[in-house]
N, C-alpha and C positions, 0 to 999 in steps of 0.2 A: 160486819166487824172487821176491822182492817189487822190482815195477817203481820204479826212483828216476824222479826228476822228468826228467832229461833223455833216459830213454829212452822219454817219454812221447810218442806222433802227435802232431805238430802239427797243429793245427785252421786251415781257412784257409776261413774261410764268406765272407770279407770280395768278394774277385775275383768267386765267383758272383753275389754280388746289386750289384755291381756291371756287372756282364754284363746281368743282367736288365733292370737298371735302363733300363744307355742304349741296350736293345734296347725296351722300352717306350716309350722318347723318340724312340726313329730310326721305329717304328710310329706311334707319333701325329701324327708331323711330317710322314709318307706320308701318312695317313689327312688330315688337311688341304690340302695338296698336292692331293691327288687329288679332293677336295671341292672346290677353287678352280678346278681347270681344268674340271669341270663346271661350275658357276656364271659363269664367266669367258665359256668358249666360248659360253655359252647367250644370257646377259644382257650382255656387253661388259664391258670394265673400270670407264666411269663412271658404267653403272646398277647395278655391284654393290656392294654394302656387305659389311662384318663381321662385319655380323647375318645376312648371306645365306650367308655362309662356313660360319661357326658349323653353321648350321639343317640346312647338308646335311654336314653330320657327325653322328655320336654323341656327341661330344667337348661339354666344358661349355665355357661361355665363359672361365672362367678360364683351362683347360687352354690353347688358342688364346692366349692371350697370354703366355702362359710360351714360347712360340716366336715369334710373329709381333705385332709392336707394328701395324700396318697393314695394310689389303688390296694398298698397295704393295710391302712389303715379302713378301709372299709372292706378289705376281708376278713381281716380280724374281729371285726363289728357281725359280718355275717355268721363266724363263727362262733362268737357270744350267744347272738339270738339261738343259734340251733341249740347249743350247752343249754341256757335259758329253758329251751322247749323241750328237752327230754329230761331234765335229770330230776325234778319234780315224778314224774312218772317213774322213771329206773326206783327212785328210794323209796317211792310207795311199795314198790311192788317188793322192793328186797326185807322191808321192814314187816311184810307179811308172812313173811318167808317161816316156815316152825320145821323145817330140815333142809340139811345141805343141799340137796337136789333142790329144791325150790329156790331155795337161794340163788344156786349156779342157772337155774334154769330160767327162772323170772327178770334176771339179768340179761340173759342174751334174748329171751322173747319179746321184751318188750327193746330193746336198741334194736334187733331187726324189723319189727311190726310197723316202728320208725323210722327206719331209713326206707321201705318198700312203701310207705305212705308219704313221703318227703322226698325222693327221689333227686328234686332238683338241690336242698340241700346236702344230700351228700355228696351230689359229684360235685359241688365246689371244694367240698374239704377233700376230694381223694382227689380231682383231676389230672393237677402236677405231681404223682406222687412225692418226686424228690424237697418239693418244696412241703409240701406238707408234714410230710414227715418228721422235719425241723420244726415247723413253725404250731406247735400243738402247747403255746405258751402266754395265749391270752389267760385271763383273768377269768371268765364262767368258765372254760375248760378245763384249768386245772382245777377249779375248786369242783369240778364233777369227779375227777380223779382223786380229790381229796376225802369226797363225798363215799366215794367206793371204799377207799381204804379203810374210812373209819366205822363205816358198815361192817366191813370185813371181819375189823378189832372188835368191835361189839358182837359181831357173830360168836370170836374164838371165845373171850369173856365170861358167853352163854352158854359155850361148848353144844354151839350148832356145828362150829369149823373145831376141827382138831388148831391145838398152840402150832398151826405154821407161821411160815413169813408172810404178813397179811401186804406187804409192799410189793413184793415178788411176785406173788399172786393178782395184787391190784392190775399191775403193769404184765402180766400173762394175760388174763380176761382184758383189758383194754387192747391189747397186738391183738389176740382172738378174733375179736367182737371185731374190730375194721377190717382184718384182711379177710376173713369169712363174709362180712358184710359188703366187701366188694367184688368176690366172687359170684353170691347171690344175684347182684343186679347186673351183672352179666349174663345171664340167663336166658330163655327167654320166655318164663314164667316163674319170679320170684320168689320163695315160698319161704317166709320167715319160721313157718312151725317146722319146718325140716333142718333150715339153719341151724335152729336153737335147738334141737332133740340132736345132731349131730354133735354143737360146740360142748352142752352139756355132756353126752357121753365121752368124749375127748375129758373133760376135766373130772366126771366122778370116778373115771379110771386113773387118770393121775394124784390125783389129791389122797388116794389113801396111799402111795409110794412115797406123797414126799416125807423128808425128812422133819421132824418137829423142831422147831427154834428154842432156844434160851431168851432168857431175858435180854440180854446185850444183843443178841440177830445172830447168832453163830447158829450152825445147828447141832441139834441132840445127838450121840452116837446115838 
């Protein structure tokens, strides 16, 4: 029986080399990535160039800018992914949290646990300090620091945390957490559970001195 035109397969090539495609794209954007945090941790952000990017890839120059207009712009990308890869884990563990030590403590164990298992990303984010220091204003990172504070607000809420200033605090644990966490890997055996039982006692000795906030952020006599 001779097949008419509508009982003919549809052909659908189109989806697959689509697939391929922006799995070729989602590879070479790793493969740069991955090229940057070595050159980064090695060389610092303001001794490395483009051309240094480039060089430790296989990738041509052109490819590299079909993604990345600057070497800013693909640190700021590496700083996404690491936001990306811990702060899932930080809010699990704070969300577990049923007293303040836990809270304070499951906070720094798990940001240390991950930086001593990730090592290469965090010397891209500490290497230049000067530069780093400013530039903590990608888009996943702050919303990690958003993540914190609002954990924080729902802790005081709960009255797991005493009514302090849950911003003040945010931005204490966050100073804590990196410059302890770059102490640590100084070392020359890292030890995230010593970090974190040090950074917590540093804060459940202060947090019951500080002062309690008002509604508007002033504090309580």
């Amino acid at each position: 029986m001779e097949q008419t035109e509508l009982a003919k397969p549809a052909r659908r090539p189109a989806p697959k080399l689509a697939g391929k495609r922006e799995q070729t794209k989602a590879q070479n954007r790793q493969v740069i990535l991955e090229a940057a945090r070595q050159v980064f941790a090695e060389h610092g952000y303001g001794a490395t160039t483009v051309r240094d990017i480039i060089r430790a890839t296989p990738l041509a120059s052109g490819t590299f800018y079909n993604y990345f207009q600057s070497k800013e712009e693909v640190f700021q990308a590496i700083r996404d992914e690491t936001a990306l890869a811990i702060r899932p884990r930080l809010r699990e563990a704070r969300v577990k949290a049923t007293t303040v030590e836990e809270f304070i403590s499951a906070t720094f164990r798990t940001f240390f646990e991950y930086v001593a298992s990730s090592e290469a990303n965090f010397q891209v984010m500490r290497r230049d300090a000067g530069h780093t220091r400013v530039r903590m204003d990608t888009p996943e990172v702050i919303a990690g620091f958003d993540e914190l504070r609002e954990d924080l607000e729902s802790a005081i809420a709960r009255a797991l945390l005493p009514p302090i200033d849950a911003d003040f605090l945010m931005a204490s644990i966050v100073g804590v957490a990196f410059e302890v966490a770059e102490r640590m890997m100084l070392r020359a055996a890292p030890n995230p559970k010593s970090a974190a039982d040090f950074a917590t006692a540093l804060f459940m000795g202060g947090i019951r001195a500080l002062p309690h906030s008002t509604v508007d952020g002033s504090s309580a006599a």
